[in-house]
C-alpha positions in Angstrom: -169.1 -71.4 -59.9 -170.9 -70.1 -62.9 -173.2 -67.4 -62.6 -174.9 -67.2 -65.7 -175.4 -69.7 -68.8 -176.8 -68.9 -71.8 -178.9 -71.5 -73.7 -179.1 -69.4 -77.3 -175.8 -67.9 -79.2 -176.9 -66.5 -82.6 -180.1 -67.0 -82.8 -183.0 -67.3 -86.3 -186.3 -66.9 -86.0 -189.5 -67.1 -88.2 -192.2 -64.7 -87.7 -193.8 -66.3 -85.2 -192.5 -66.3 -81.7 -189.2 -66.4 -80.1 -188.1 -68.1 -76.7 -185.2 -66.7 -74.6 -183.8 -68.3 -72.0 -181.2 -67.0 -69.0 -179.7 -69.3 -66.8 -177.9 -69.2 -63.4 -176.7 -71.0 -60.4 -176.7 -68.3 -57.6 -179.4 -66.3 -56.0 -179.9 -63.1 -57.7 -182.1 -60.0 -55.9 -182.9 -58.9 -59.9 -182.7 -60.0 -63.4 -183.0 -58.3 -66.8 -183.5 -58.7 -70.4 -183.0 -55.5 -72.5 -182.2 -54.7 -75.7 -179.6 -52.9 -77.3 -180.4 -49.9 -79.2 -178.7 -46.7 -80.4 -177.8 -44.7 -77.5 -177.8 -47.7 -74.8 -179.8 -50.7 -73.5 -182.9 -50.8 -73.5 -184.7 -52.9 -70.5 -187.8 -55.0 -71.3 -188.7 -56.5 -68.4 -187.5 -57.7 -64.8 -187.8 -60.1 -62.2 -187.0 -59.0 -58.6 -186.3 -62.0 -56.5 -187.4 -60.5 -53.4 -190.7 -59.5 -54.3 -191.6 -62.5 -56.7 -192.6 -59.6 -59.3 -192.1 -58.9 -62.5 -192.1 -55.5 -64.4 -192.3 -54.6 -68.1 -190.6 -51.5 -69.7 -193.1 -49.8 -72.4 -196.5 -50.5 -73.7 -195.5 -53.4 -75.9 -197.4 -56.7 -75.0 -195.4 -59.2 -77.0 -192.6 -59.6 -74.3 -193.8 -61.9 -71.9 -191.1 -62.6 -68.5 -191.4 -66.1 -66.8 -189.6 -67.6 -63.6 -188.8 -70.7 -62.9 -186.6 -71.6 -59.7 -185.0 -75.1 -58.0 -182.4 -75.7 -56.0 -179.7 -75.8 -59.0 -180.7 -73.1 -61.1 -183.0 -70.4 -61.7 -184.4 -69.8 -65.0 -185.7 -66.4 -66.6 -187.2 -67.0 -70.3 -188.4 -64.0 -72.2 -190.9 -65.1 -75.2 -191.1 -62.3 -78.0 -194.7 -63.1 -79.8 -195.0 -61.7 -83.6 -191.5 -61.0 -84.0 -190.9 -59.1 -86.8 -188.0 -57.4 -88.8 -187.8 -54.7 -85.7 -187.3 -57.5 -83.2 -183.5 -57.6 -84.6 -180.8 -57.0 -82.5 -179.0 -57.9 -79.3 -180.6 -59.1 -76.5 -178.8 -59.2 -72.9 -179.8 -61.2 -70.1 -178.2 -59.0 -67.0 -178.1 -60.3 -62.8 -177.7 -58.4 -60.3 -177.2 -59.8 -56.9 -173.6 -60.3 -54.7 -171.8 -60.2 -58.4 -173.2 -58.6 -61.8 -172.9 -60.5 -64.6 -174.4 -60.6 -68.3 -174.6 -62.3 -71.7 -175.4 -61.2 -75.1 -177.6 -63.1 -77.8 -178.1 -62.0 -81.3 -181.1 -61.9 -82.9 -181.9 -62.6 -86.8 -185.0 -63.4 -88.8 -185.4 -65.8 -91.1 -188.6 -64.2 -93.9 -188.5 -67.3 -96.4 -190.1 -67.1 -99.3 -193.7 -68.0 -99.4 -194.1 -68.6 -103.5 -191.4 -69.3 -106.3 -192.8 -67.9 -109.7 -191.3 -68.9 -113.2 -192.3 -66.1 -116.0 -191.5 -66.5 -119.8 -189.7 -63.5 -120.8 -191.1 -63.3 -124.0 -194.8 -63.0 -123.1 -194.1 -62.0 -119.8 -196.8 -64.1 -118.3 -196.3 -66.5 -115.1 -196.5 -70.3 -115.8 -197.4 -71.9 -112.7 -196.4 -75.2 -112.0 -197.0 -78.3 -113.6 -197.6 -75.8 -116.6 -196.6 -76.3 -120.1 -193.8 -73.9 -121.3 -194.2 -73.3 -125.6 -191.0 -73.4 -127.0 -189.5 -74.0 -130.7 -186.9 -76.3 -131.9 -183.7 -74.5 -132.6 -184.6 -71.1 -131.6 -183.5 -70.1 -128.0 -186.0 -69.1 -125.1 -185.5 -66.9 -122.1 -187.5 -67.4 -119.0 -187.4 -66.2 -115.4 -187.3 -67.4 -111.7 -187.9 -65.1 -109.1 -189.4 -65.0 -105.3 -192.3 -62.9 -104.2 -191.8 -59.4 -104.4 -191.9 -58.2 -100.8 -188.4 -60.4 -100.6 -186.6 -62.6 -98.4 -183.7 -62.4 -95.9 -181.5 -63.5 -96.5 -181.5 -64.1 -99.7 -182.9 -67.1 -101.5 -180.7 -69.5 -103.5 -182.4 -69.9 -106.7 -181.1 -73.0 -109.0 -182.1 -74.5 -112.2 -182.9 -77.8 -113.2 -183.7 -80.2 -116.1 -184.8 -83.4 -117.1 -181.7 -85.3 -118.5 -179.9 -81.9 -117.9 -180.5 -81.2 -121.0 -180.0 -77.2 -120.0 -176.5 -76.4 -119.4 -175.4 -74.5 -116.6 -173.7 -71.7 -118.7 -176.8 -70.3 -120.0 -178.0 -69.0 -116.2 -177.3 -66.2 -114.3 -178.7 -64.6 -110.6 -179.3 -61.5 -109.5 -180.0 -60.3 -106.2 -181.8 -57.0 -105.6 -183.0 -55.2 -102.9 -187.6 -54.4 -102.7 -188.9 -51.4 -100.8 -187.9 -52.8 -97.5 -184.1 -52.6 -97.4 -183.6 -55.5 -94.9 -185.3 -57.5 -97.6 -183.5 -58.7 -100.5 -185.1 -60.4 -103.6 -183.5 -63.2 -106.2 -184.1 -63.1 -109.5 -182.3 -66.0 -112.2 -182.7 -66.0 -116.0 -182.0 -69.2 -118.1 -181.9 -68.6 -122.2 -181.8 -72.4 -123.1 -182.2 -74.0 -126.6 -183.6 -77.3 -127.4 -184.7 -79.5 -130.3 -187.6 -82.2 -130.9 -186.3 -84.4 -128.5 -187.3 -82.1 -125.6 -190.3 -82.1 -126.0 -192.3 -83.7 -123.3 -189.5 -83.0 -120.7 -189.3 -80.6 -117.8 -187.6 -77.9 -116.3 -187.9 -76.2 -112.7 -186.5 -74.0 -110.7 -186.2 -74.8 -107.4 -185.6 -71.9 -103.9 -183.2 -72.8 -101.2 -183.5 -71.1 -98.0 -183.0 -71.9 -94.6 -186.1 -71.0 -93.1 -187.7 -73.6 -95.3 -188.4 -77.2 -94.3 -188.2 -78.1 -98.0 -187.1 -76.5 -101.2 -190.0 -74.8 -103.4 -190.2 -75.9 -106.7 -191.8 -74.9 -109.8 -191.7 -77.5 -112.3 -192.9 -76.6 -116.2 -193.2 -79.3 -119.1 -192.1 -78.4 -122.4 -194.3 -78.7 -125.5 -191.6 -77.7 -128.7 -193.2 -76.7 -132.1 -196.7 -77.5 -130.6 -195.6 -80.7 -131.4 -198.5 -83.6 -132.3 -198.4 -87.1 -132.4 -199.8 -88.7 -135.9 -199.4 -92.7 -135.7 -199.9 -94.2 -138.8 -201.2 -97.9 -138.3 -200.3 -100.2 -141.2 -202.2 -103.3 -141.7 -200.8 -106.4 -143.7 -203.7 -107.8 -145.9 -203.1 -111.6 -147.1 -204.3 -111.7 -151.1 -205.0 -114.8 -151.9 -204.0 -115.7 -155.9 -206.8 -117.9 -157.5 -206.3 -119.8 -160.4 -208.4 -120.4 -163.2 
Protein backbone atom coordinates (compact mmCIF):
# COMPACT_ATOMS: atom_id res chain seq x y z
CA UNK A 1 0.00 0.00 0.00
CA UNK A 2 1.21 3.56 -0.52
CA UNK A 3 1.98 5.53 2.38
CA UNK A 4 2.42 8.85 1.05
CA UNK A 5 1.51 10.76 -2.35
CA UNK A 6 2.57 13.85 -3.26
CA UNK A 7 0.29 16.12 -5.29
CA UNK A 8 3.20 18.95 -6.31
CA UNK A 9 6.78 17.97 -7.85
CA UNK A 10 8.63 21.19 -8.84
CA UNK A 11 6.62 23.65 -7.99
CA UNK A 12 6.35 28.00 -9.35
CA UNK A 13 4.77 30.33 -7.58
CA UNK A 14 3.87 34.09 -7.87
CA UNK A 15 4.11 36.27 -4.86
CA UNK A 16 1.04 35.54 -3.61
CA UNK A 17 0.29 32.32 -1.79
CA UNK A 18 1.27 28.88 -2.13
CA UNK A 19 -0.75 25.60 -1.43
CA UNK A 20 1.02 22.35 -0.30
CA UNK A 21 -0.57 19.29 -0.14
CA UNK A 22 0.57 15.72 1.64
CA UNK A 23 -1.28 12.75 1.03
CA UNK A 24 -1.58 9.25 2.58
CA UNK A 25 -3.48 6.20 2.99
CA UNK A 26 -2.56 4.87 6.47
CA UNK A 27 -3.09 6.21 9.91
CA UNK A 28 -0.24 8.29 11.07
CA UNK A 29 0.32 9.36 15.03
CA UNK A 30 2.30 12.67 13.45
CA UNK A 31 2.90 14.58 10.28
CA UNK A 32 5.40 17.31 9.26
CA UNK A 33 6.27 19.82 6.86
CA UNK A 34 9.77 21.36 7.26
CA UNK A 35 12.10 22.97 5.25
CA UNK A 36 15.43 22.37 4.26
CA UNK A 37 18.04 24.76 5.21
CA UNK A 38 21.78 24.72 5.73
CA UNK A 39 22.67 22.64 8.57
CA UNK A 40 19.32 20.38 8.44
CA UNK A 41 15.46 20.46 8.29
CA UNK A 42 13.74 22.81 9.47
CA UNK A 43 10.09 21.86 10.90
CA UNK A 44 7.17 24.32 10.31
CA UNK A 45 4.44 22.83 11.63
CA UNK A 46 2.78 19.47 12.78
CA UNK A 47 -0.24 17.66 13.16
CA UNK A 48 -0.43 15.01 15.91
CA UNK A 49 -3.23 12.53 15.14
CA UNK A 50 -3.83 11.69 18.60
CA UNK A 51 -4.51 14.91 19.96
CA UNK A 52 -6.26 16.57 16.83
CA UNK A 53 -3.57 19.47 17.35
CA UNK A 54 -1.44 21.27 15.44
CA UNK A 55 1.79 23.07 16.32
CA UNK A 56 3.93 25.75 14.50
CA UNK A 57 7.74 26.03 14.64
CA UNK A 58 8.78 29.96 14.98
CA UNK A 59 7.05 33.20 15.00
CA UNK A 60 6.24 33.32 11.37
CA UNK A 61 2.40 33.61 10.71
CA UNK A 62 2.31 32.93 6.95
CA UNK A 63 2.40 29.02 7.42
CA UNK A 64 -0.89 27.96 8.05
CA UNK A 65 -1.37 23.66 8.70
CA UNK A 66 -4.86 22.12 7.74
CA UNK A 67 -6.29 18.50 8.23
CA UNK A 68 -8.58 16.84 6.45
CA UNK A 69 -9.35 13.04 7.13
CA UNK A 70 -11.86 10.13 5.37
CA UNK A 71 -11.74 6.74 5.28
CA UNK A 72 -9.20 6.58 2.14
CA UNK A 73 -6.86 9.21 2.86
CA UNK A 74 -5.75 11.83 5.07
CA UNK A 75 -4.71 15.10 3.79
CA UNK A 76 -2.19 17.67 5.43
CA UNK A 77 -1.94 21.03 3.21
CA UNK A 78 0.43 23.65 4.29
CA UNK A 79 -0.46 27.27 2.60
CA UNK A 80 2.56 29.73 2.64
CA UNK A 81 0.89 33.45 2.39
CA UNK A 82 3.28 36.30 0.83
CA UNK A 83 5.75 34.02 -0.42
CA UNK A 84 8.65 35.72 -1.33
CA UNK A 85 12.22 35.12 -2.71
CA UNK A 86 13.09 33.52 0.91
CA UNK A 87 10.23 31.04 0.64
CA UNK A 88 12.75 29.00 -1.91
CA UNK A 89 13.75 25.79 -1.29
CA UNK A 90 12.71 22.25 -0.46
CA UNK A 91 9.94 21.46 1.32
CA UNK A 92 9.32 17.77 2.89
CA UNK A 93 6.14 16.41 3.96
CA UNK A 94 7.45 13.71 6.74
CA UNK A 95 4.85 10.70 8.69
CA UNK A 96 5.49 9.12 11.34
CA UNK A 97 3.31 6.37 12.50
CA UNK A 98 4.00 2.21 12.24
CA UNK A 99 6.44 3.19 9.15
CA UNK A 100 8.27 6.62 8.39
CA UNK A 101 8.12 7.91 5.25
CA UNK A 102 8.71 11.34 3.39
CA UNK A 103 8.68 13.33 0.07
CA UNK A 104 10.44 16.30 -1.12
CA UNK A 105 8.91 19.33 -3.22
CA UNK A 106 10.88 22.11 -4.71
CA UNK A 107 10.07 25.35 -4.42
CA UNK A 108 10.64 28.36 -7.17
CA UNK A 109 9.30 31.78 -7.76
CA UNK A 110 8.13 33.14 -10.61
CA UNK A 111 8.79 37.56 -10.14
CA UNK A 112 7.39 38.50 -13.79
CA UNK A 113 7.91 41.58 -14.98
CA UNK A 114 5.38 44.22 -14.10
CA UNK A 115 6.36 46.97 -17.06
CA UNK A 116 8.36 46.57 -20.45
CA UNK A 117 10.01 50.10 -21.26
CA UNK A 118 11.50 51.00 -24.84
CA UNK A 119 14.16 53.98 -24.55
CA UNK A 120 15.82 55.72 -27.63
CA UNK A 121 19.37 55.62 -27.14
CA UNK A 122 20.08 58.76 -28.56
CA UNK A 123 18.03 61.01 -26.29
CA UNK A 124 17.84 58.49 -23.69
CA UNK A 125 14.25 59.23 -23.00
CA UNK A 126 11.42 56.37 -22.53
CA UNK A 127 8.77 56.22 -25.27
CA UNK A 128 5.80 54.70 -23.84
CA UNK A 129 3.56 52.85 -25.90
CA UNK A 130 1.52 53.80 -28.71
CA UNK A 131 4.25 56.63 -28.85
CA UNK A 132 5.84 57.98 -31.87
CA UNK A 133 9.63 57.07 -32.33
CA UNK A 134 11.50 60.21 -34.59
CA UNK A 135 13.72 58.66 -36.95
CA UNK A 136 15.50 59.76 -40.34
CA UNK A 137 15.56 58.15 -43.65
CA UNK A 138 18.82 56.48 -44.31
CA UNK A 139 20.52 57.17 -41.17
CA UNK A 140 20.47 54.30 -38.55
CA UNK A 141 18.77 54.48 -35.01
CA UNK A 142 19.53 52.61 -31.89
CA UNK A 143 16.85 52.07 -29.30
CA UNK A 144 16.40 49.96 -26.14
CA UNK A 145 14.06 47.29 -24.56
CA UNK A 146 14.47 46.49 -21.05
CA UNK A 147 12.27 45.27 -17.86
CA UNK A 148 11.94 47.09 -14.69
CA UNK A 149 14.84 47.51 -12.81
CA UNK A 150 14.30 45.54 -9.64
CA UNK A 151 14.43 42.36 -12.29
CA UNK A 152 12.76 39.22 -12.93
CA UNK A 153 13.48 35.51 -12.30
CA UNK A 154 14.00 33.97 -14.33
CA UNK A 155 14.84 35.92 -16.82
CA UNK A 156 12.47 37.58 -19.33
CA UNK A 157 12.59 36.76 -23.06
CA UNK A 158 12.77 40.01 -24.78
CA UNK A 159 11.99 39.91 -28.69
CA UNK A 160 11.61 42.44 -31.43
CA UNK A 161 9.08 43.04 -33.82
CA UNK A 162 7.97 45.05 -36.93
CA UNK A 163 5.39 45.86 -39.15
CA UNK A 164 6.12 44.14 -42.57
CA UNK A 165 9.37 42.98 -40.72
CA UNK A 166 10.87 45.54 -42.16
CA UNK A 167 13.77 45.31 -39.15
CA UNK A 168 15.90 42.44 -39.66
CA UNK A 169 16.83 40.14 -37.06
CA UNK A 170 20.64 40.74 -37.41
CA UNK A 171 20.60 44.19 -36.13
CA UNK A 172 19.50 42.86 -32.34
CA UNK A 173 21.16 41.67 -29.56
CA UNK A 174 20.28 40.63 -25.53
CA UNK A 175 21.84 40.97 -22.60
CA UNK A 176 21.07 39.66 -19.33
CA UNK A 177 22.40 41.17 -16.17
CA UNK A 178 22.10 40.72 -12.75
CA UNK A 179 20.24 44.17 -10.25
CA UNK A 180 21.05 44.55 -6.60
CA UNK A 181 19.19 41.42 -5.71
CA UNK A 182 21.25 38.53 -7.04
CA UNK A 183 18.32 36.05 -7.35
CA UNK A 184 17.01 38.66 -9.71
CA UNK A 185 18.18 38.94 -13.23
CA UNK A 186 17.31 41.80 -15.61
CA UNK A 187 17.03 41.75 -19.81
CA UNK A 188 18.10 44.24 -21.66
CA UNK A 189 17.95 44.16 -25.99
CA UNK A 190 19.19 46.83 -28.31
CA UNK A 191 18.01 47.02 -32.06
CA UNK A 192 20.08 49.64 -34.42
CA UNK A 193 17.63 49.48 -37.47
CA UNK A 194 17.67 51.68 -40.63
CA UNK A 195 14.69 52.60 -42.67
CA UNK A 196 13.65 54.88 -45.49
CA UNK A 197 10.30 56.95 -46.46
CA UNK A 198 8.38 54.06 -46.75
CA UNK A 199 8.41 53.42 -42.95
CA UNK A 200 7.06 55.96 -41.98
CA UNK A 201 3.72 55.40 -40.40
CA UNK A 202 4.70 51.78 -39.39
CA UNK A 203 5.49 50.24 -36.05
CA UNK A 204 7.79 48.51 -34.08
CA UNK A 205 7.52 46.81 -30.44
CA UNK A 206 9.14 44.84 -28.32
CA UNK A 207 7.31 42.33 -26.75
CA UNK A 208 8.48 40.25 -22.88
CA UNK A 209 7.96 36.62 -22.59
CA UNK A 210 7.76 35.08 -19.27
CA UNK A 211 6.13 32.41 -17.70
CA UNK A 212 4.60 33.89 -14.89
CA UNK A 213 2.69 36.02 -17.33
CA UNK A 214 -0.87 35.32 -18.65
CA UNK A 215 0.07 37.35 -21.78
CA UNK A 216 3.08 38.84 -23.32
CA UNK A 217 3.79 42.67 -22.50
CA UNK A 218 4.16 44.77 -25.32
CA UNK A 219 5.28 48.03 -26.13
CA UNK A 220 4.35 49.09 -29.48
CA UNK A 221 5.96 52.62 -30.97
CA UNK A 222 4.90 54.27 -34.48
CA UNK A 223 7.49 55.68 -36.56
CA UNK A 224 7.33 59.29 -37.93
CA UNK A 225 10.79 59.41 -40.47
CA UNK A 226 12.07 62.99 -41.46
CA UNK A 227 9.07 64.53 -39.56
CA UNK A 228 7.52 63.63 -42.55
CA UNK A 229 4.18 65.79 -43.77
CA UNK A 230 1.58 65.16 -46.13
CA UNK A 231 1.05 68.16 -48.78
CA UNK A 232 -1.86 66.94 -51.34
CA UNK A 233 -2.06 69.01 -54.16
CA UNK A 234 -5.70 69.01 -55.60
CA UNK A 235 -5.84 69.71 -59.35
CA UNK A 236 -8.93 70.91 -60.89
CA UNK A 237 -9.84 70.57 -64.69
CA UNK A 238 -11.52 73.85 -65.87
CA UNK A 239 -13.55 73.51 -69.28
CA UNK A 240 -12.71 76.95 -71.49
CA UNK A 241 -15.13 77.42 -73.73
CA UNK A 242 -13.65 78.97 -77.31
CA UNK A 243 -16.17 81.69 -78.61
CA UNK A 244 -16.15 82.85 -81.91
CA UNK A 245 -16.60 86.13 -83.29
Amino acid sequence: MKHYQSLLSDTWTFLTYLVLICVHTEQHLLVKWERSEEGGDVVIAAYRFSQRTTQYSGDDDRYTLTFDQNKDTSIATLVISNVALDDIGDYKCELFGVSTSSATVRLEVLVPPEEVAIIDSRTNTEIFDGGILRVTSGQPTLITCLTHFSGTRPATELVWRSQDNMVETSSMSSVVESPAEPRLEQTTSKMNFTVDVTAHGKWVECQANHDGLQQPLRTRLTLDVDGMVYIYIVVEQISILESKF
